[in-house]
Residue frames as a rotation matrix with the C-alpha (Angstrom) as fourth column:
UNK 1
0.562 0.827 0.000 0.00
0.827 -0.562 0.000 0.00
0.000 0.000 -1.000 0.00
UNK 2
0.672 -0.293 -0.681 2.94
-0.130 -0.951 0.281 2.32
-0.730 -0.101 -0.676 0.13
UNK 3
0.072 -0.723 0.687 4.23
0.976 0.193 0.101 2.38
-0.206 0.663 0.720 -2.99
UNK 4
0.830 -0.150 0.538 4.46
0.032 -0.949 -0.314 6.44
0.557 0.278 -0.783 -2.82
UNK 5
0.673 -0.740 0.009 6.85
-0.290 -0.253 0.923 6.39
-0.681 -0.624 -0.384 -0.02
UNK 6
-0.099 -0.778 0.620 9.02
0.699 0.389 0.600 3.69
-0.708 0.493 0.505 -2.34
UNK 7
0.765 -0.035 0.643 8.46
0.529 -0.536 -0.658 6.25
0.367 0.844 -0.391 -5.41
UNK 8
0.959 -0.284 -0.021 9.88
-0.252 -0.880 0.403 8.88
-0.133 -0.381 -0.915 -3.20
UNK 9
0.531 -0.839 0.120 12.84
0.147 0.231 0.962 7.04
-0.835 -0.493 0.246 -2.33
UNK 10
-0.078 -0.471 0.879 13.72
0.904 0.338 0.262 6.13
-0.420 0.815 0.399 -6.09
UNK 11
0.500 0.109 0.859 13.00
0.848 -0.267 -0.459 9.53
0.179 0.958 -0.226 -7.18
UNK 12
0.825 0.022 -0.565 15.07
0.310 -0.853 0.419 11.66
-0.473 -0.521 -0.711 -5.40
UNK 13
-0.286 -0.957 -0.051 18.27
0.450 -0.181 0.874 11.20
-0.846 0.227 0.482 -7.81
UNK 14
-0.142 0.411 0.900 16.15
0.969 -0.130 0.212 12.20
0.204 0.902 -0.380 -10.52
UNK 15
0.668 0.731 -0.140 14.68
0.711 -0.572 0.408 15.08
0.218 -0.372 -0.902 -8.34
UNK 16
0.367 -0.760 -0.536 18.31
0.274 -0.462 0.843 16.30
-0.889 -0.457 0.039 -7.60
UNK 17
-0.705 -0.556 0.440 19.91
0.708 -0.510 0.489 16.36
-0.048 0.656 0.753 -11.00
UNK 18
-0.040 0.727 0.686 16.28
0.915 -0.249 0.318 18.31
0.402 0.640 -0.655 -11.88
UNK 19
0.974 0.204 0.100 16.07
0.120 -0.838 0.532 21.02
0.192 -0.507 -0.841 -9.19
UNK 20
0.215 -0.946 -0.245 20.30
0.224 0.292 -0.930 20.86
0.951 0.145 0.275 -9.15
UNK 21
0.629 -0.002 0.778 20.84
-0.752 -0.257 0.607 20.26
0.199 -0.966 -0.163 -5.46
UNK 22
-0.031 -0.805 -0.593 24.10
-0.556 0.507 -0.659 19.07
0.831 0.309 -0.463 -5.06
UNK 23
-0.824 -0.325 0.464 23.01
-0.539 0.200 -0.818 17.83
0.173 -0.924 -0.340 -1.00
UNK 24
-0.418 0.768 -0.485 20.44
0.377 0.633 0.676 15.16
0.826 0.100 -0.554 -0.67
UNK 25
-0.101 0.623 -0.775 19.35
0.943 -0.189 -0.274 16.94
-0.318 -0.759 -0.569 2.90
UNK 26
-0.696 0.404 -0.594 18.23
-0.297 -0.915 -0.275 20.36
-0.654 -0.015 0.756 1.05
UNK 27
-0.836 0.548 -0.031 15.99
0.139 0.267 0.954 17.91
0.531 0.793 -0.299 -1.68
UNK 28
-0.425 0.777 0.465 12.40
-0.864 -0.501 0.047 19.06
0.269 -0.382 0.884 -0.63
UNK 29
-0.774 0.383 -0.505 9.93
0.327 0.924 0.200 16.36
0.543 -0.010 -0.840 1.21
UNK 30
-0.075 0.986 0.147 6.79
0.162 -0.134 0.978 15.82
0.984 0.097 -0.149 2.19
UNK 31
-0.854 -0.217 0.473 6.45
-0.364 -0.401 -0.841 17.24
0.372 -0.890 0.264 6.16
UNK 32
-0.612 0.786 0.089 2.71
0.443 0.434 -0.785 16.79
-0.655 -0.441 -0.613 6.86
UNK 33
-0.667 0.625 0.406 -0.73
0.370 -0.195 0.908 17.00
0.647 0.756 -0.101 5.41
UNK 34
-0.711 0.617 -0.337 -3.81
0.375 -0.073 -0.924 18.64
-0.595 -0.784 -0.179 7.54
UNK 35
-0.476 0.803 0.358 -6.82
0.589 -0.011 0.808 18.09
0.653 0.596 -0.467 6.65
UNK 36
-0.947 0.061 -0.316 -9.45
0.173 -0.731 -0.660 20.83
-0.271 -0.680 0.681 7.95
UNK 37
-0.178 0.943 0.281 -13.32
0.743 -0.058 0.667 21.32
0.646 0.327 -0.690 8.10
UNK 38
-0.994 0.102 0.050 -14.97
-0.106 -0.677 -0.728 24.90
-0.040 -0.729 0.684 9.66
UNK 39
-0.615 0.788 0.030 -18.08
0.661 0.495 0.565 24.23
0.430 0.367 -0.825 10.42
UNK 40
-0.659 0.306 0.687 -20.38
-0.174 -0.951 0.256 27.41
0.732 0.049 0.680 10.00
UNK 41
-0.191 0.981 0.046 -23.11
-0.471 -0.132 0.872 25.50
0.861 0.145 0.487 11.95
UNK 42
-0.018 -0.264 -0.964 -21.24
0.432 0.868 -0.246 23.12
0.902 -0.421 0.098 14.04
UNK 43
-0.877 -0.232 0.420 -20.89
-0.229 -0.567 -0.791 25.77
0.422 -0.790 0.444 17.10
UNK 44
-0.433 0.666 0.607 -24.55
-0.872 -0.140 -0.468 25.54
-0.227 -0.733 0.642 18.13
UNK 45
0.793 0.466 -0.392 -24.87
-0.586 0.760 -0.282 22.12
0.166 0.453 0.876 16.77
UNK 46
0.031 -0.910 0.413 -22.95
-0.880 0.172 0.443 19.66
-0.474 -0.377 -0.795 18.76
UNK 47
0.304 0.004 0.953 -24.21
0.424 0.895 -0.139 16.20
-0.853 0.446 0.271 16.81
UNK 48
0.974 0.059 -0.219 -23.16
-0.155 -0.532 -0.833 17.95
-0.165 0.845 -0.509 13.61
UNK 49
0.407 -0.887 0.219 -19.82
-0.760 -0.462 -0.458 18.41
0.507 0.020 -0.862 14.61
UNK 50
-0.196 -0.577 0.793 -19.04
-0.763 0.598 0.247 15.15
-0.616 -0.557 -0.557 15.92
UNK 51
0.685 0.280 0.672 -20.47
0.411 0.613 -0.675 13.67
-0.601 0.738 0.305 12.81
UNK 52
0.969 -0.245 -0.037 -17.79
-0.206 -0.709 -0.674 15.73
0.139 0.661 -0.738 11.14
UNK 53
0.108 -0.991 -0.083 -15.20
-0.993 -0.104 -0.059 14.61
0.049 0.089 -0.995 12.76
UNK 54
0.435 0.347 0.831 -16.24
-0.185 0.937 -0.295 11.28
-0.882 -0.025 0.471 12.90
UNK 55
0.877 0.475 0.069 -15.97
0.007 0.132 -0.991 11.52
-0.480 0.870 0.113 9.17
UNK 56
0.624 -0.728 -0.283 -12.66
-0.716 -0.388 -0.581 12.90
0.314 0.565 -0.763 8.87
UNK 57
0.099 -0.799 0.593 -11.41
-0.949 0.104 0.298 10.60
-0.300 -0.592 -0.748 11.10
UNK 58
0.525 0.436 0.731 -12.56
0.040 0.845 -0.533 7.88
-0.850 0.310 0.426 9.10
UNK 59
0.945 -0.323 -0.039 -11.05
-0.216 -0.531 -0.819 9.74
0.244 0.783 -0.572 6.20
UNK 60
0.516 -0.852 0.087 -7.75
-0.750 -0.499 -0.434 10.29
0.413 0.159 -0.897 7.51
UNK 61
-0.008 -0.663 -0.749 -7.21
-0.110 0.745 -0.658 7.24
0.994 0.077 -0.079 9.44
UNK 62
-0.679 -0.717 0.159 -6.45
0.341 -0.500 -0.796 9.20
0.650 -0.487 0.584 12.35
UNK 63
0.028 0.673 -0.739 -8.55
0.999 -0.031 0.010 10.97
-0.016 -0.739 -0.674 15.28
UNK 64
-0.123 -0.048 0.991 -9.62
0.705 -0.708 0.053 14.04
0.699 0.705 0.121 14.26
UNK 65
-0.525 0.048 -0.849 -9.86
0.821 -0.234 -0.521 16.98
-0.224 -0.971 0.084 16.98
UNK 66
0.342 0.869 0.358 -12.58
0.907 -0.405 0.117 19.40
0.247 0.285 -0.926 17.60
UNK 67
-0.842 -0.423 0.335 -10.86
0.353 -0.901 -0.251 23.12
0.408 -0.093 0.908 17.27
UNK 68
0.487 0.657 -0.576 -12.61
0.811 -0.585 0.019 26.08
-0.324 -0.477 -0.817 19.23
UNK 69
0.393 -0.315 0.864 -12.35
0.409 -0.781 -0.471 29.63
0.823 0.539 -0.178 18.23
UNK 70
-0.387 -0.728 -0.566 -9.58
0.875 -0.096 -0.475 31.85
0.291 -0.679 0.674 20.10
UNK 71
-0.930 0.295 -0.219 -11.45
-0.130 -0.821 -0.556 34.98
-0.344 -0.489 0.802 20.29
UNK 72
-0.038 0.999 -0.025 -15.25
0.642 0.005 -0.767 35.94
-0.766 -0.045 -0.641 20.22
UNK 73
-0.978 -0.171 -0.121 -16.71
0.048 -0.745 0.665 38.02
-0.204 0.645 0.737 16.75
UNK 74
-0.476 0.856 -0.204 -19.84
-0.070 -0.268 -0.961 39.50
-0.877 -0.443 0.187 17.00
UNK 75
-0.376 0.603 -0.703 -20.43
-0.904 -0.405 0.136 39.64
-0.203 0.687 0.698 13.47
UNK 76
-0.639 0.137 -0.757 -20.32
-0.427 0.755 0.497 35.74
0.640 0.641 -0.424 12.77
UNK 77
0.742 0.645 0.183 -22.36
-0.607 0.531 0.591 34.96
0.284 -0.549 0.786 16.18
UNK 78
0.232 -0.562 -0.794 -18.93
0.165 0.827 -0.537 33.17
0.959 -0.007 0.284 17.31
UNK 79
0.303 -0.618 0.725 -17.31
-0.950 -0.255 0.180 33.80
0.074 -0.744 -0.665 21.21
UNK 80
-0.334 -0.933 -0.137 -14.37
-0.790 0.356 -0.499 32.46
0.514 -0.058 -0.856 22.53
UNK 81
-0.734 -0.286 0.616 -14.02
-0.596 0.707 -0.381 29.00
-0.326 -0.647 -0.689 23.07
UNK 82
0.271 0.889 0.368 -16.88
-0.626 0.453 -0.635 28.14
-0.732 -0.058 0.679 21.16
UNK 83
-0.235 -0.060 0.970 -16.65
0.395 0.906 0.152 24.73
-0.888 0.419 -0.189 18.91
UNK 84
0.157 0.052 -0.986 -15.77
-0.544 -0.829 -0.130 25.85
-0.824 0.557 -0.102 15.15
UNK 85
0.486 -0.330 -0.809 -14.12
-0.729 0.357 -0.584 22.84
0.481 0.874 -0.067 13.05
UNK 86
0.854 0.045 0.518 -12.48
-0.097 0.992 0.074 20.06
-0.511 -0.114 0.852 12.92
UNK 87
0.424 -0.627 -0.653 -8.90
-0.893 -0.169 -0.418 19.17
0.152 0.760 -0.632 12.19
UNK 88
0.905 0.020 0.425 -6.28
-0.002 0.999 -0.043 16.49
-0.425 0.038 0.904 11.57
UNK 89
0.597 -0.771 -0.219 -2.51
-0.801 -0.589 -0.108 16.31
-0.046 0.240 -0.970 11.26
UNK 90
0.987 -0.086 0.137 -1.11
0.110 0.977 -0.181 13.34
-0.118 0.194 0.974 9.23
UNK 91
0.419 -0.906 0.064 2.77
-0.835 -0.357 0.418 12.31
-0.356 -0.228 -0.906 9.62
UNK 92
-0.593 -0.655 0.468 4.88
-0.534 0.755 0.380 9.34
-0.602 -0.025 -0.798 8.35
UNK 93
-0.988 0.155 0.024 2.95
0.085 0.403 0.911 6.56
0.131 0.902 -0.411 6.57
UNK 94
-0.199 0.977 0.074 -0.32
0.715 0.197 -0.671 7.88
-0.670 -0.081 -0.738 7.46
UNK 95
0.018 -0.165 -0.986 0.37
-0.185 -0.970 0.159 10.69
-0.983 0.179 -0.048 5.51
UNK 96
-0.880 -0.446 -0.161 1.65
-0.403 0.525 0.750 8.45
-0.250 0.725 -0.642 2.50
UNK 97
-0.699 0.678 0.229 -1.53
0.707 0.703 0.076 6.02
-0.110 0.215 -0.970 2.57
UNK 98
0.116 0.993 0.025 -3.78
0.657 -0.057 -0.751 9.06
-0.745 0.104 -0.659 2.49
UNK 99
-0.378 -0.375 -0.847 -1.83
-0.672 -0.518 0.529 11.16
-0.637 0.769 -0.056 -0.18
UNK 100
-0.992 -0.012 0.127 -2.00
0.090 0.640 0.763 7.63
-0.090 0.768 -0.634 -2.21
UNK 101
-0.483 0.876 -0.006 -5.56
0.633 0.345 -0.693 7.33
-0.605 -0.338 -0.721 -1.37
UNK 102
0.155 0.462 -0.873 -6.38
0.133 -0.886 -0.445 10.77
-0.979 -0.048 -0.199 -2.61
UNK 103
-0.427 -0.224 -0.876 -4.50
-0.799 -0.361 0.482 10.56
-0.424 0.905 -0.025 -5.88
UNK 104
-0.991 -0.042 -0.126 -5.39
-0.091 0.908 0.410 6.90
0.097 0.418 -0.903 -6.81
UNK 105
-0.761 0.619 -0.195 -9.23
0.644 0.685 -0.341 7.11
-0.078 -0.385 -0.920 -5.34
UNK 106
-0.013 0.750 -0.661 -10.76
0.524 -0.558 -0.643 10.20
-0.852 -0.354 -0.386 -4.49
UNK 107
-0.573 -0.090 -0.815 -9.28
-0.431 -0.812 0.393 12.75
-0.697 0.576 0.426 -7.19
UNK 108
-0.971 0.077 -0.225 -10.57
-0.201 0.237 0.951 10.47
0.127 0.968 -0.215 -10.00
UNK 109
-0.419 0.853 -0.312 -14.46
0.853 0.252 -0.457 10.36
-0.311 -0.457 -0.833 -7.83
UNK 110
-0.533 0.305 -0.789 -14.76
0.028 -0.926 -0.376 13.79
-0.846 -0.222 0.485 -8.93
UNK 111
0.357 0.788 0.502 -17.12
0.513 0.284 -0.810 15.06
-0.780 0.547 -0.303 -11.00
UNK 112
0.768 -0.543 0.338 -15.45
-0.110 -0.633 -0.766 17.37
0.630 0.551 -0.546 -14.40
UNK 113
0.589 -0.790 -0.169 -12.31
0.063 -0.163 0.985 16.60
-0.806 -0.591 -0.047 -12.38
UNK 114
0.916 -0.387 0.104 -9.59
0.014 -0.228 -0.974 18.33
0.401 0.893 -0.203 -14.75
UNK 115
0.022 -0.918 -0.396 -6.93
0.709 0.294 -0.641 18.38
0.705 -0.267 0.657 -11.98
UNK 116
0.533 -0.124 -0.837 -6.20
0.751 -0.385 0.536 20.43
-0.389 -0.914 -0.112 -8.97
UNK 117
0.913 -0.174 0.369 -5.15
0.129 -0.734 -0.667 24.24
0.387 0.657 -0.648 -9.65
UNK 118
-0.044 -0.963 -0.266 -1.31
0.779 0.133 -0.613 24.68
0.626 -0.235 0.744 -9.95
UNK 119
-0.088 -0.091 0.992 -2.46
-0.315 -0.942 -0.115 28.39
0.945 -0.323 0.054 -7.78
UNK 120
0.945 0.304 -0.121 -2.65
0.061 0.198 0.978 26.78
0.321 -0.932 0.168 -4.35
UNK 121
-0.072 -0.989 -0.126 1.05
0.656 0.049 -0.753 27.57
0.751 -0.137 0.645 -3.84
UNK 122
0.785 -0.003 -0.619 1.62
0.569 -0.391 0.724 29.46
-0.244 -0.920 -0.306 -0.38
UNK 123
0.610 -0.705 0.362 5.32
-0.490 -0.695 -0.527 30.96
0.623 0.145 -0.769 -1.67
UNK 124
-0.123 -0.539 0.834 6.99
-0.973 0.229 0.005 29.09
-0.193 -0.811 -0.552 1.12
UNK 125
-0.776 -0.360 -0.518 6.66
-0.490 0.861 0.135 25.29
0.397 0.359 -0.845 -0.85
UNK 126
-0.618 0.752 0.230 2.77
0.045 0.326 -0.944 24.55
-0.785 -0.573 -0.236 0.90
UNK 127
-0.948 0.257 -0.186 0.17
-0.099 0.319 0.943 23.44
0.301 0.912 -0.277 -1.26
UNK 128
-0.754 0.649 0.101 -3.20
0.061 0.223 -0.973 24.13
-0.654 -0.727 -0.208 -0.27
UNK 129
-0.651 0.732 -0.200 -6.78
-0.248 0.044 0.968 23.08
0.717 0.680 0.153 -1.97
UNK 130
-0.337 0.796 0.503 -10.31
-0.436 0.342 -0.833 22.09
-0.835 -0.500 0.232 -1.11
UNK 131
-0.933 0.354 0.058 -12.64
0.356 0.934 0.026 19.50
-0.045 0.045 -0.998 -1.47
UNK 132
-0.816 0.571 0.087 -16.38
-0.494 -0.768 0.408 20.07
0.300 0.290 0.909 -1.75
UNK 133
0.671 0.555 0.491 -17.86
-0.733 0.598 0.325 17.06
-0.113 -0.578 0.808 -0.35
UNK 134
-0.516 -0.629 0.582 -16.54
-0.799 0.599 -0.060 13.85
-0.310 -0.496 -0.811 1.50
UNK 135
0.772 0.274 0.574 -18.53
-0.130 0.951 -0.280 11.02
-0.623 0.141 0.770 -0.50
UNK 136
0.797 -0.294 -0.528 -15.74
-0.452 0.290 -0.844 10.95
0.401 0.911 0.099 -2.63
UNK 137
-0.518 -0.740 0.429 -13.80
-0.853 0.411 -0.323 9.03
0.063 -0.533 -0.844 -0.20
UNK 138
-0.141 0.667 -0.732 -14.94
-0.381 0.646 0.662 5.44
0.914 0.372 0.163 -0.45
UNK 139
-0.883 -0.154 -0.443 -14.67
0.353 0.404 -0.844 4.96
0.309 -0.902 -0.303 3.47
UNK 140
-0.841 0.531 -0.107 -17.62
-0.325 -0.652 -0.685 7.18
-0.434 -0.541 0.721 3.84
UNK 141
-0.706 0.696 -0.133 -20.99
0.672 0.717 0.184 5.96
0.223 0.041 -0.974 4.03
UNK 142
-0.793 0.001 0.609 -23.66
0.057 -0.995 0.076 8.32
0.607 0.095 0.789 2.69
UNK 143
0.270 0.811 -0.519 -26.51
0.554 0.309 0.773 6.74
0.787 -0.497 -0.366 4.94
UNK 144
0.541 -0.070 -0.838 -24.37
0.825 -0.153 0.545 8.06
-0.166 -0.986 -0.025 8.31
UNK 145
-0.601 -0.597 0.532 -23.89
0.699 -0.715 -0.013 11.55
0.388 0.364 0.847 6.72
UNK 146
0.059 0.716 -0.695 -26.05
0.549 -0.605 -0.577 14.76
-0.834 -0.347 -0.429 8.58
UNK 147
0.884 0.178 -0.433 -24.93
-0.120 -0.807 -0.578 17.34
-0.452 0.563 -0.692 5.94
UNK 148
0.609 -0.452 0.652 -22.93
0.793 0.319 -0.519 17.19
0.026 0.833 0.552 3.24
UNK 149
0.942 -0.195 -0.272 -19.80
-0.076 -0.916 0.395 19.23
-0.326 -0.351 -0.878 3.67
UNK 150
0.345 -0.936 0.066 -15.85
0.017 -0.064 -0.998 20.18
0.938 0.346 -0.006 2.00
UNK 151
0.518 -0.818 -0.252 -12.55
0.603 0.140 0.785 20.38
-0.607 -0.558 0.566 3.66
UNK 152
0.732 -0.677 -0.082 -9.28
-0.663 -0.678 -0.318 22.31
0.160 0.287 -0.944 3.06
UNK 153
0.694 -0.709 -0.125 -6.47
0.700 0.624 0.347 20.16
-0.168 -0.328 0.930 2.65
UNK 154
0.614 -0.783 -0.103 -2.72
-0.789 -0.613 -0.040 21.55
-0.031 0.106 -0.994 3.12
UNK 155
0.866 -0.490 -0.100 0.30
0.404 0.804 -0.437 19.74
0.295 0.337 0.894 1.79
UNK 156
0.948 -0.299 -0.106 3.47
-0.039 -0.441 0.897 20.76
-0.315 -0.846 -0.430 3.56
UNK 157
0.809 -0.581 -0.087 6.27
0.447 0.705 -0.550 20.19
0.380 0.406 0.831 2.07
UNK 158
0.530 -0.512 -0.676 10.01
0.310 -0.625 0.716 21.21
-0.789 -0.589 -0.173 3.25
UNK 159
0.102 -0.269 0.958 10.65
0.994 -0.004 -0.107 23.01
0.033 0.963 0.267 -0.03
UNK 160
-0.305 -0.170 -0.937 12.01
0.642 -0.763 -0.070 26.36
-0.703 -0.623 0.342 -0.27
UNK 161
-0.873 0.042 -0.485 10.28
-0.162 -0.964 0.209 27.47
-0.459 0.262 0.849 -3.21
UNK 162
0.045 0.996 0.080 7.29
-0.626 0.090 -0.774 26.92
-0.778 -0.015 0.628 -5.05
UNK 163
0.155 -0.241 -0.958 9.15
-0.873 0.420 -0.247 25.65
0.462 0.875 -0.145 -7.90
UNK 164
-0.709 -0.703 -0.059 10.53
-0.613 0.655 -0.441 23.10
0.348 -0.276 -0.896 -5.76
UNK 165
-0.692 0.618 0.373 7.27
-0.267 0.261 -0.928 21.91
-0.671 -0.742 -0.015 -4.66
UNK 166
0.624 0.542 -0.563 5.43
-0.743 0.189 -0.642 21.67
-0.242 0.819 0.521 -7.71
UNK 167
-0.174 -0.278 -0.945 8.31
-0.524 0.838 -0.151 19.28
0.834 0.469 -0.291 -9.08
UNK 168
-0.901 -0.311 0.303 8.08
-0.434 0.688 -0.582 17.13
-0.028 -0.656 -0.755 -6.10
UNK 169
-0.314 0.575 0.756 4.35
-0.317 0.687 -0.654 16.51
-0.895 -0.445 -0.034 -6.10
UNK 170
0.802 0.288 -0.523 4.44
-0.589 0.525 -0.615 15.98
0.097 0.801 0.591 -10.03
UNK 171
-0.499 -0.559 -0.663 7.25
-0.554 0.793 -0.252 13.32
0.667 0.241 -0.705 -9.69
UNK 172
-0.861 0.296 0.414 4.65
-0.240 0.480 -0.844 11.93
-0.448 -0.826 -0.343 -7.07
UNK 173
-0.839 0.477 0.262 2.55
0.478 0.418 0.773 11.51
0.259 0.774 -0.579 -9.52
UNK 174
-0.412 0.720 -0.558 -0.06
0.438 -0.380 -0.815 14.60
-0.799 -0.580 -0.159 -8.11
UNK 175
-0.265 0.347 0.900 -2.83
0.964 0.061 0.260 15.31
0.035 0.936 -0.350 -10.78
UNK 176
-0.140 0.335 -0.932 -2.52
-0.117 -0.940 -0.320 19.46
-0.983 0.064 0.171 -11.31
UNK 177
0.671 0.402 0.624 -4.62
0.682 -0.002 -0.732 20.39
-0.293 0.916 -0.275 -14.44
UNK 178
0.202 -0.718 0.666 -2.75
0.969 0.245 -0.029 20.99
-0.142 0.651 0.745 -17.23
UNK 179
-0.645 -0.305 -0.701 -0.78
0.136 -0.948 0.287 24.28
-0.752 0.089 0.653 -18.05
UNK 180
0.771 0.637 -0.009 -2.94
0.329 -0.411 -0.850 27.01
-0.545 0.652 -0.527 -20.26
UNK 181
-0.174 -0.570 0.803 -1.00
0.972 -0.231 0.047 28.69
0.158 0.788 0.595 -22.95
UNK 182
0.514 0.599 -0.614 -0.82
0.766 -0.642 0.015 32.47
-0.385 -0.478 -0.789 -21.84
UNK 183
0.104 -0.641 0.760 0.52
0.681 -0.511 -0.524 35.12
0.725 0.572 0.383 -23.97
């Protein structure tokens, strides 16, 4: 089930001559993924929000934890400490099994899926995108769903530029949609 990790390994001489790093400990790697859900509704709705993380945590493998907000804002109707989302912070080969998962399972569940935009770059080698709804994970089960809801994934990587980060998750075989021709 981890044949990404073994990619990794085998591509990193490839990944050096490409990005010419002349030290195998400055080639970029994956750090962590976190997956994230804010749930607009989930504050005054506590079965909501524990069906949410229920979900992710199914998703991710992993026990997901129920975030609270640090300060109070009158406009959204939020005060401190109240129950907001739902995260998750994957390391090592959970990280691997749900990267594979995603590229091999979910990405191709989508509907018009053309690829993931190459603009989620952060400047600092992080990759971040959303999701629009969790049935496209095949762990989920749409009978024990309350409301149908996205996610924000982030891809971490310890790249130091964006360039360097794009080649790593296309030699990982991540599906960004295809360059446009721009004059």
């Amino acid at each position: 089930m981890f044949q990404l990790k073994a990619r990794y390994a085998a591509l990193k001489p490839e990944l050096s001559k490409e990005l010419g790093a002349t030290n195998p400990m400055l080639l970029p790697k994956l750090e962590k993924i976190v997956i994230s859900v804010g749930s607009g509704d989930g504050g005054k709705d506590q079965k909501l929000l524990q069906n949410i993380a229920d979900t992710i945590s199914l998703i991710a493998g992993q026990k997901a934890v129920i975030t609270k907000a640090k300060k109070s804002v009158a406009a959204f109707k939020i005060r401190q400490g109240m129950n907001v989302g739902v995260r998750v912070t994957l390391r090592g080969a959970k990280m691997f099994n749900f990267l594979e998962k995603l590229i091999a399972i979910a990405a191709p569940r989508i509907k018009d899926f053309r690829g993931f935009p190459r603009s989620g770059f952060d400047g600092a080698g992080n990759y971040n995108f959303g999701l629009t709804e969790q049935l496209i994970f095949p762990e989920v089960n749409y009978d024990d769903i309350v409301k149908i809801h996205g996610m924000n994934i982030t891809i971490v990587t310890a790249a130091r530029s964006d360039k360097e980060a794009l080649a790593l998750l296309e030699k990982l075989g991540f599906p960004f949609a295809k360059k446009t021709n721009e004059k």
